[in-house]
DSSP file (Angstrom, degrees, kcal/mol; ACC not computed):
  #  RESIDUE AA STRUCTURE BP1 BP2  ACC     N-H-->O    O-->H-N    N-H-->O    O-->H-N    TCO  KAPPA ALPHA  PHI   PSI    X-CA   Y-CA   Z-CA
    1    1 A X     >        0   0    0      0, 0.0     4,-2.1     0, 0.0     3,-0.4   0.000 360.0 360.0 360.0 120.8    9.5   90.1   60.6
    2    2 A X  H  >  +     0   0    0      1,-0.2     4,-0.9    95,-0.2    97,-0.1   0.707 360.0  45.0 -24.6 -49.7    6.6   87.9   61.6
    3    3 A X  H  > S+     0   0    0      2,-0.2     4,-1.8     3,-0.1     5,-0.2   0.832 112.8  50.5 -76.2 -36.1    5.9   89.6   65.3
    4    4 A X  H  > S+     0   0    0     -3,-0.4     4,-3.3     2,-0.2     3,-0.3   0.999 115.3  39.7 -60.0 -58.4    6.1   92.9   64.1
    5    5 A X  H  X S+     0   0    0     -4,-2.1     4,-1.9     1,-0.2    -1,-0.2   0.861 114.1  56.9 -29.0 -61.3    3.8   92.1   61.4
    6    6 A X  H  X S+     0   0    0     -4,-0.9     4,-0.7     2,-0.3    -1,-0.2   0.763 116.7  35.3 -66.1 -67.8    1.6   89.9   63.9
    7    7 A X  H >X S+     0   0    0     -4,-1.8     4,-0.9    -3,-0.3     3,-0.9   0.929  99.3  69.6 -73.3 -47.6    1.1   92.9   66.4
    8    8 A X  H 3X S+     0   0    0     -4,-3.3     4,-1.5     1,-0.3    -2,-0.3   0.734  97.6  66.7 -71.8 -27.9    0.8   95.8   64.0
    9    9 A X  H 3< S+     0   0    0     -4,-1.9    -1,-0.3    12,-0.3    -2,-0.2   0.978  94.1  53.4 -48.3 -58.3   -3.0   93.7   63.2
   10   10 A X  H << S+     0   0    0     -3,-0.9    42,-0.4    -4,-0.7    -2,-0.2   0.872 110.8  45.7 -53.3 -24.7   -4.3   94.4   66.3
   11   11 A X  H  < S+     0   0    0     -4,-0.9    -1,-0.2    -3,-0.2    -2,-0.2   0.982  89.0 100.0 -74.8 -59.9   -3.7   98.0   65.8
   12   12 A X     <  -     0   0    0     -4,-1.5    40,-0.4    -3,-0.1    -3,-0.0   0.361  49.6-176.4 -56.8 127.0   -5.0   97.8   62.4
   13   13 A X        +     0   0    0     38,-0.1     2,-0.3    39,-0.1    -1,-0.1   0.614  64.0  90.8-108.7  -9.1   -9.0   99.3   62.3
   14   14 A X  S  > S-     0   0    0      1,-0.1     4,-2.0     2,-0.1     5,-0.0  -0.712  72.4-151.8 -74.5 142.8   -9.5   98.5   58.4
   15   15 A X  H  > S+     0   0    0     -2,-0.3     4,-2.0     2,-0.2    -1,-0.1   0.731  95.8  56.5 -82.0 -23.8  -10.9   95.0   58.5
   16   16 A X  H  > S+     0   0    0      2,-0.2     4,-0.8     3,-0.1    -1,-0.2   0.636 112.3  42.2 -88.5 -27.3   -9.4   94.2   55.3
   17   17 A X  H >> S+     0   0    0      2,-0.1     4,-0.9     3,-0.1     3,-0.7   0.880 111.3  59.2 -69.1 -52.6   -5.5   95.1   56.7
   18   18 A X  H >X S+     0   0    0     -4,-2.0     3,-2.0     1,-0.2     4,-1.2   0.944 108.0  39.6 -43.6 -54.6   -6.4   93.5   59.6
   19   19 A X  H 3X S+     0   0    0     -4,-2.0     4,-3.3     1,-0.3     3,-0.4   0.916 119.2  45.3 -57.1 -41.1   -7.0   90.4   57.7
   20   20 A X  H <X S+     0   0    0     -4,-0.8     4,-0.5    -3,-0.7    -1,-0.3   0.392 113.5  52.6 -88.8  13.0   -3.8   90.7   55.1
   21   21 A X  H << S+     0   0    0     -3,-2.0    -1,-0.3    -4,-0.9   -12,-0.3   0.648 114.3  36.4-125.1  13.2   -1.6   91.5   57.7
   22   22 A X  H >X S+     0   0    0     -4,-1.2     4,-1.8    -3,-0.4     3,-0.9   0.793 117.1  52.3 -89.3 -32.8   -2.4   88.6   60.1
   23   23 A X  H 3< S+     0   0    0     -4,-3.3     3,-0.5    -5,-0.3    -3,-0.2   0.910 106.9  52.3 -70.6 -49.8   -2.8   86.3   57.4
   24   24 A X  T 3< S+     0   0    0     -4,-0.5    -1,-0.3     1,-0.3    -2,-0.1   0.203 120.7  34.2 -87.8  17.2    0.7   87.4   56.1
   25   25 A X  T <4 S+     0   0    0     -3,-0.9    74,-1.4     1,-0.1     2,-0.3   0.450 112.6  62.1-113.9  -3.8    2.4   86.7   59.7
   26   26 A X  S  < S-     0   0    0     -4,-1.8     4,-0.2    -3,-0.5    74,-0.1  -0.910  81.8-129.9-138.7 138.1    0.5   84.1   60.9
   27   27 A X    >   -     0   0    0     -2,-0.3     3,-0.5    71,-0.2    -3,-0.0  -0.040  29.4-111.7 -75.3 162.0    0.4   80.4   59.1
   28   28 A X  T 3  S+     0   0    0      1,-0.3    -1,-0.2    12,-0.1    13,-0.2   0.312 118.0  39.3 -69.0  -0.2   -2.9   78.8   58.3
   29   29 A X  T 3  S+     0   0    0     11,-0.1     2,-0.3    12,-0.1    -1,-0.3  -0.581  87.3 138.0-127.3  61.0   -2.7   76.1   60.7
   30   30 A X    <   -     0   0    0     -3,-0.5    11,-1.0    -4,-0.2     2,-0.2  -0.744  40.3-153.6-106.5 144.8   -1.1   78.4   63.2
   31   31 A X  E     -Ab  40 101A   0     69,-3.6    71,-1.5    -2,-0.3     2,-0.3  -0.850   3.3-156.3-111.2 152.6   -2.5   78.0   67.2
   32   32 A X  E     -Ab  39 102A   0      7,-1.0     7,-2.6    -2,-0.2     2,-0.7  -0.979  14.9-160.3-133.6 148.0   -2.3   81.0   69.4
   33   33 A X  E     +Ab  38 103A   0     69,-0.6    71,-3.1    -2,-0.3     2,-0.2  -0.990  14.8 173.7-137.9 116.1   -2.2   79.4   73.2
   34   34 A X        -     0   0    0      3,-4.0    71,-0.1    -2,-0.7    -2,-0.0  -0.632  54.2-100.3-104.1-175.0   -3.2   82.0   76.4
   35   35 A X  S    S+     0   0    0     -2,-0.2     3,-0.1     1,-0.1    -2,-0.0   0.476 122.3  28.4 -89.1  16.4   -3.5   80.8   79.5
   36   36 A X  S    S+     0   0    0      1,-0.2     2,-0.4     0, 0.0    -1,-0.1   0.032 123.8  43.5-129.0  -2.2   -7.8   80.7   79.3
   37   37 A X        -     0   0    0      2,-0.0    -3,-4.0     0, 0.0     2,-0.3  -0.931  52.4-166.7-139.7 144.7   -8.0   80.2   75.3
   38   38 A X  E     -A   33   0A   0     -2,-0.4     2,-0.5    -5,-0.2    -5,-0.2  -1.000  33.2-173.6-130.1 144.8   -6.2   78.0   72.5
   39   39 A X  E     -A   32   0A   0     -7,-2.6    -7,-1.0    -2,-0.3     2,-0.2  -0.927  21.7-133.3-129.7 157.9   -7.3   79.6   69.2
   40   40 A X  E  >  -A   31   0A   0     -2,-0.5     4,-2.0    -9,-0.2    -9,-0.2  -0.459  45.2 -90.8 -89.3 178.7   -6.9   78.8   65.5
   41   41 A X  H  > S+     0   0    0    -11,-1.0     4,-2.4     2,-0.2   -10,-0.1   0.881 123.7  51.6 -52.4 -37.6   -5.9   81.4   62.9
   42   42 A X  H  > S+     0   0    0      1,-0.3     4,-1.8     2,-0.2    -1,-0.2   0.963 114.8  47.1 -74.1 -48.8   -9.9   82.5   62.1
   43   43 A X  H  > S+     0   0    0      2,-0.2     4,-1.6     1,-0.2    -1,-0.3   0.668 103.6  54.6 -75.0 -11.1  -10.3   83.0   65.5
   44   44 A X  H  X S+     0   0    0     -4,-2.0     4,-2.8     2,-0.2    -1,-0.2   0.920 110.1  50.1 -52.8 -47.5   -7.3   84.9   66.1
   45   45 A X  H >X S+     0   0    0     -4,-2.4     4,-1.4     1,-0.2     3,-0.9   0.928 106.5  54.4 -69.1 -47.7   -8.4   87.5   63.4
   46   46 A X  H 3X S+     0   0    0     -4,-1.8     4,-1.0     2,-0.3    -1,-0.2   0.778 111.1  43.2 -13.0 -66.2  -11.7   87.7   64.9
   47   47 A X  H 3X S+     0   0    0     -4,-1.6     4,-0.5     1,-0.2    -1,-0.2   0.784 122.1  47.5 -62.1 -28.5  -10.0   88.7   68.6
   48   48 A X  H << S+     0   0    0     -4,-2.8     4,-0.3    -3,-0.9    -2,-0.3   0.702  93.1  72.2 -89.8 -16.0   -7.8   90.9   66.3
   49   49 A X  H  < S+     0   0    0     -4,-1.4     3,-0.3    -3,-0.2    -3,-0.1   0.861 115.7  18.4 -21.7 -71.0  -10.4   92.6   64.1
   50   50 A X  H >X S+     0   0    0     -4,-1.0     3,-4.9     1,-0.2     4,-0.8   0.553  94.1 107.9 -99.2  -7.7  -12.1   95.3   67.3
   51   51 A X  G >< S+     0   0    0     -4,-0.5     3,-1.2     1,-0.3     4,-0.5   0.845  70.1  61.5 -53.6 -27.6   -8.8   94.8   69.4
   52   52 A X  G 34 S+     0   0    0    -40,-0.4    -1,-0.3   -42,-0.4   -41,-0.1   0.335  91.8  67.3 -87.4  26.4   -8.0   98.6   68.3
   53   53 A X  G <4 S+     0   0    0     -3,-4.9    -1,-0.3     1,-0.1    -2,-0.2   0.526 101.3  45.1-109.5  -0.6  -11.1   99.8   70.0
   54   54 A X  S << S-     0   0    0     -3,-1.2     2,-0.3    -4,-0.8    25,-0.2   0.450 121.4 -73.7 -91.4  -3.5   -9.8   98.9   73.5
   55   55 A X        -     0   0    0     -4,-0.5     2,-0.3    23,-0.3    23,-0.3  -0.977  55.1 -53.5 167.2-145.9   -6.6  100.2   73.2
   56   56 A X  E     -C   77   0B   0     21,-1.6    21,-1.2    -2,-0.3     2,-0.7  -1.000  28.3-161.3-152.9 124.8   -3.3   99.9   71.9
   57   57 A X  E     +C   76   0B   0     -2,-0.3    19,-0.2    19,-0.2     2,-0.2  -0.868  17.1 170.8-130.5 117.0   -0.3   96.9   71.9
   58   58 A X  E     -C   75   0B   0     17,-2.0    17,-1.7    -2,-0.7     2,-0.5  -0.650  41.3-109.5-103.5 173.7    3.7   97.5   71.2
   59   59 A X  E     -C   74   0B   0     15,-0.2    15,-0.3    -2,-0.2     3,-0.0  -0.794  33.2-167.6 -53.6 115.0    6.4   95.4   71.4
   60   60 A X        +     0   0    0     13,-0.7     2,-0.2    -2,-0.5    14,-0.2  -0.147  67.1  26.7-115.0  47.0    8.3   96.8   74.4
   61   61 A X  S    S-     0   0    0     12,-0.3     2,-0.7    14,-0.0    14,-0.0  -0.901  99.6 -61.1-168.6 171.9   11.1   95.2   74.0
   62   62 A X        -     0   0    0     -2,-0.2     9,-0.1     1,-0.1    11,-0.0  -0.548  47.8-116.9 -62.3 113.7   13.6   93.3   71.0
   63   63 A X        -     0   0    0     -2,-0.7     2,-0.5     1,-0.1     9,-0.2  -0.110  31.7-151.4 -68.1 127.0   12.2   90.6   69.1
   64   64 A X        +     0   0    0      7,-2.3     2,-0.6     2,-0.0     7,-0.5  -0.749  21.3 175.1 -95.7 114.6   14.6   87.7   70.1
   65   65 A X        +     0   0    0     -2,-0.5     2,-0.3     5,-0.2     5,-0.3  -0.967  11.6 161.1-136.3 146.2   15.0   85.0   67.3
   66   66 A X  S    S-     0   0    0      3,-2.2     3,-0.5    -2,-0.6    -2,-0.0  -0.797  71.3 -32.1-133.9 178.2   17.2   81.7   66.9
   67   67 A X  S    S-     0   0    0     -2,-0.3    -1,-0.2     1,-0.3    26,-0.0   0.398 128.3 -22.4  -7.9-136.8   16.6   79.1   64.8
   68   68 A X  S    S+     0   0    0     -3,-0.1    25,-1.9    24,-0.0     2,-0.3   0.606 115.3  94.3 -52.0 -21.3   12.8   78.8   64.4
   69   69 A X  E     - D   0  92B   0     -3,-0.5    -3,-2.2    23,-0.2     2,-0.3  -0.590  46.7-178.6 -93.8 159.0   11.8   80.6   67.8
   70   70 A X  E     + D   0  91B   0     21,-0.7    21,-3.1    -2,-0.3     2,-0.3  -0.929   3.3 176.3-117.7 141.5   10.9   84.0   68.6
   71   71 A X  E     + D   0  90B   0     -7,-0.5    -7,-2.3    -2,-0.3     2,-0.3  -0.938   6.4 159.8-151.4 168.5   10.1   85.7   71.4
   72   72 A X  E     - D   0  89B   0     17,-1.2    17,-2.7    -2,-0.3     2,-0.1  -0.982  36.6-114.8-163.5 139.5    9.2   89.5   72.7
   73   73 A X  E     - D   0  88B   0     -2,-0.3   -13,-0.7    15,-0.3     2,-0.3  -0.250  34.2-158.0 -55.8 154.3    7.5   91.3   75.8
   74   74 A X  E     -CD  59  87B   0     13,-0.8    13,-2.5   -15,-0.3     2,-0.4  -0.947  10.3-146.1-137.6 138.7    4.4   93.2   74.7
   75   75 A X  E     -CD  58  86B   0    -17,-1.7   -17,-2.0    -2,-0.3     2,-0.3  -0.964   6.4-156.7-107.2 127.2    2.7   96.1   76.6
   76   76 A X  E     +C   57   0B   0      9,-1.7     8,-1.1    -2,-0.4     2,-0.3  -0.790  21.9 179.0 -83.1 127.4   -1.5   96.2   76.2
   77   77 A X  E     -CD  56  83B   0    -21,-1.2   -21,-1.6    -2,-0.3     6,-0.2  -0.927  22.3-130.0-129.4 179.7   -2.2  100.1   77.0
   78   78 A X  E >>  - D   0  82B   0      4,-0.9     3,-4.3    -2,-0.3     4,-0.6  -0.537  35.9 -80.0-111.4-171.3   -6.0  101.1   76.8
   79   79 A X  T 34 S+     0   0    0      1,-0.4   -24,-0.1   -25,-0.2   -25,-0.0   0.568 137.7  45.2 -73.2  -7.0   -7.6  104.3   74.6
   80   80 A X  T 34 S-     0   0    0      2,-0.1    -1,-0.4     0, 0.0   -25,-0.0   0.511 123.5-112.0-107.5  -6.3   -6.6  106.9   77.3
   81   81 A X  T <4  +     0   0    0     -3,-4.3     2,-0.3     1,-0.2    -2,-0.2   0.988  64.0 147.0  47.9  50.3   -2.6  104.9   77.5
   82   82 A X  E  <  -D   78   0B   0     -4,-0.6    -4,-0.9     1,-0.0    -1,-0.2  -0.867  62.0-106.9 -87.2 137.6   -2.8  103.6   80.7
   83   83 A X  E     +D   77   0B   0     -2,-0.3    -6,-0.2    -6,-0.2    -5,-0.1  -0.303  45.7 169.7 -60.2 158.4   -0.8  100.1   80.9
   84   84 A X  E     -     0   0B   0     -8,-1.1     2,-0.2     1,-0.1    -1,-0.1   0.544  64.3  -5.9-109.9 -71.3   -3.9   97.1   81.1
   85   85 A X  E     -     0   0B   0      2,-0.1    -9,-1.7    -8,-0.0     2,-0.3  -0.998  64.6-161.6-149.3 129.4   -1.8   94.2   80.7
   86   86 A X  E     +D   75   0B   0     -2,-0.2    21,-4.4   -11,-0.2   -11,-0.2  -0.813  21.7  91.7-104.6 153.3    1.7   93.0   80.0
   87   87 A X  E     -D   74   0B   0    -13,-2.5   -13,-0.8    -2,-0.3    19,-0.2  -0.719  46.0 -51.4 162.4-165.3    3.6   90.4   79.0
   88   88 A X  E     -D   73   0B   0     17,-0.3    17,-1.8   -15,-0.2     2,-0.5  -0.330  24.3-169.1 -78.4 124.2    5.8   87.7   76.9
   89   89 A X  E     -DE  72 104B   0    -17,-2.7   -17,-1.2    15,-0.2     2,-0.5  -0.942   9.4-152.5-130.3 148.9    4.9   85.8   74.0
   90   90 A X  E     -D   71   0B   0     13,-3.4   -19,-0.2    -2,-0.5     2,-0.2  -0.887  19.3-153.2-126.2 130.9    7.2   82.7   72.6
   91   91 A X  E     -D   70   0B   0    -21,-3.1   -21,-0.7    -2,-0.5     2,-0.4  -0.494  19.9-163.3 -97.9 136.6    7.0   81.9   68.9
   92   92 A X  E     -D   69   0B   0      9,-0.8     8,-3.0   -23,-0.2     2,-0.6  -0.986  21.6-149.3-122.0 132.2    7.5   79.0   66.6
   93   93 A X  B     -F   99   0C   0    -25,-1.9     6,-0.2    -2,-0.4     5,-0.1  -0.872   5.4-140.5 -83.2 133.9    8.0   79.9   63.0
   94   94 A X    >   -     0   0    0      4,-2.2     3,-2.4    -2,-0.6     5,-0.0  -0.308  37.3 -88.3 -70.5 174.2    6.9   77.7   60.3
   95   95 A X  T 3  S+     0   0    0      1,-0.3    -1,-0.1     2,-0.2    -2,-0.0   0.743 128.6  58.2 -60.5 -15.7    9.1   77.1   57.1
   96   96 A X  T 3  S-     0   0    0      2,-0.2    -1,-0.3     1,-0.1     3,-0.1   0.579 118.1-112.5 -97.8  17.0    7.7   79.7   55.6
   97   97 A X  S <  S+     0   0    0     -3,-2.4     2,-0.4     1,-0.2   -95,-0.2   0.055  78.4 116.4  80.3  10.8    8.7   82.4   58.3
   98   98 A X  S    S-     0   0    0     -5,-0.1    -4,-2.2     1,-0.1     2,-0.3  -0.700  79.0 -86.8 -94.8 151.7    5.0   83.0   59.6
   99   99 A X  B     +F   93   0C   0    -74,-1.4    -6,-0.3    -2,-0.4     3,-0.2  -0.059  44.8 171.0 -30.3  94.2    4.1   82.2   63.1
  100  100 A X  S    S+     0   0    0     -8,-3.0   -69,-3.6    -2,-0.3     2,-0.5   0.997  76.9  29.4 -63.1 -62.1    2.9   78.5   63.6
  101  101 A X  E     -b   31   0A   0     -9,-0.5    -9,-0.8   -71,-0.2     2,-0.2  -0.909  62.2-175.7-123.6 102.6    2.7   78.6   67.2
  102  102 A X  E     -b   32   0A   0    -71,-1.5   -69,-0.6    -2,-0.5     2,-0.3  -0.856  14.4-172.9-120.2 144.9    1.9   81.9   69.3
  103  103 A X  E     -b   33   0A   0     -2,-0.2   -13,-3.4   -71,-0.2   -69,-0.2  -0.786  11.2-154.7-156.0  94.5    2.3   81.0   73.5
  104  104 A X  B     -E   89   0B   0    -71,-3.1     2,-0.3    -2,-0.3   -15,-0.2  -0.519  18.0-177.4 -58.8 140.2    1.2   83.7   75.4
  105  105 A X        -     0   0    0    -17,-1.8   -17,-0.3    -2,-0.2     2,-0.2  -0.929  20.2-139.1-155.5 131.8    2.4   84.4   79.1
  106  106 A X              0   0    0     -2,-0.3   -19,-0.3   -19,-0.2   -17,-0.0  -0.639 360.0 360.0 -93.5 123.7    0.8   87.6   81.3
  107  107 A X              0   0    0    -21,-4.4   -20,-0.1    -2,-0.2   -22,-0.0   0.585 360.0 360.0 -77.3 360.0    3.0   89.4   83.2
């Protein structure tokens, strides 16, 4: 699955997983949309590169999918696993099942 994949990068601290496991969940003219940033795929991996030296991000909940969309809650916790930051992110797959369209919202 595409989100699993998609999170399990940030975790990642080889740079060279980081890179095959974003690139194989999220498509090359994929956007990831927060509410202060809209990013392309290069720049995703970039923010996803050091993200597992601040902490740690699951799923907390089931990845929900119908026809092309996805979505699932995420928990942010930092290096000691204290919660940071939570919340929801809603998915468009492309045809080839990776993430086109990533649309964050912070709980």
């Amino acid at each position: 699955m595409a989100a699993q994949t998609y999170i399990e990068a940030y975790g990642e601290s080889d740079p060279d997983r980081t890179r095959e496991l974003l690139f194989e969940s999220f498509g090359e003219n994929g956007t990831y949309y927060s509410p202060s940033v809209a990013l392309n795929r290069d720049e995703v991996l970039e923010m996803a590169s050091d993200a597992h030296t601040q902490g740690r991000m699951t799923i907390t909940s089931d990845i929900r999918v119908h026809h092309q969309f996805v979505t699932f809650d995420w928990l942010i916790e930092d290096l000691d696993g204290e919660p940071v930051m939570s919340g929801v992110d809603f998915c468009v797959l492309g045809d080839d099942g990776r993430l086109e369209t990533v649309v964050v919202f912070m709980n």
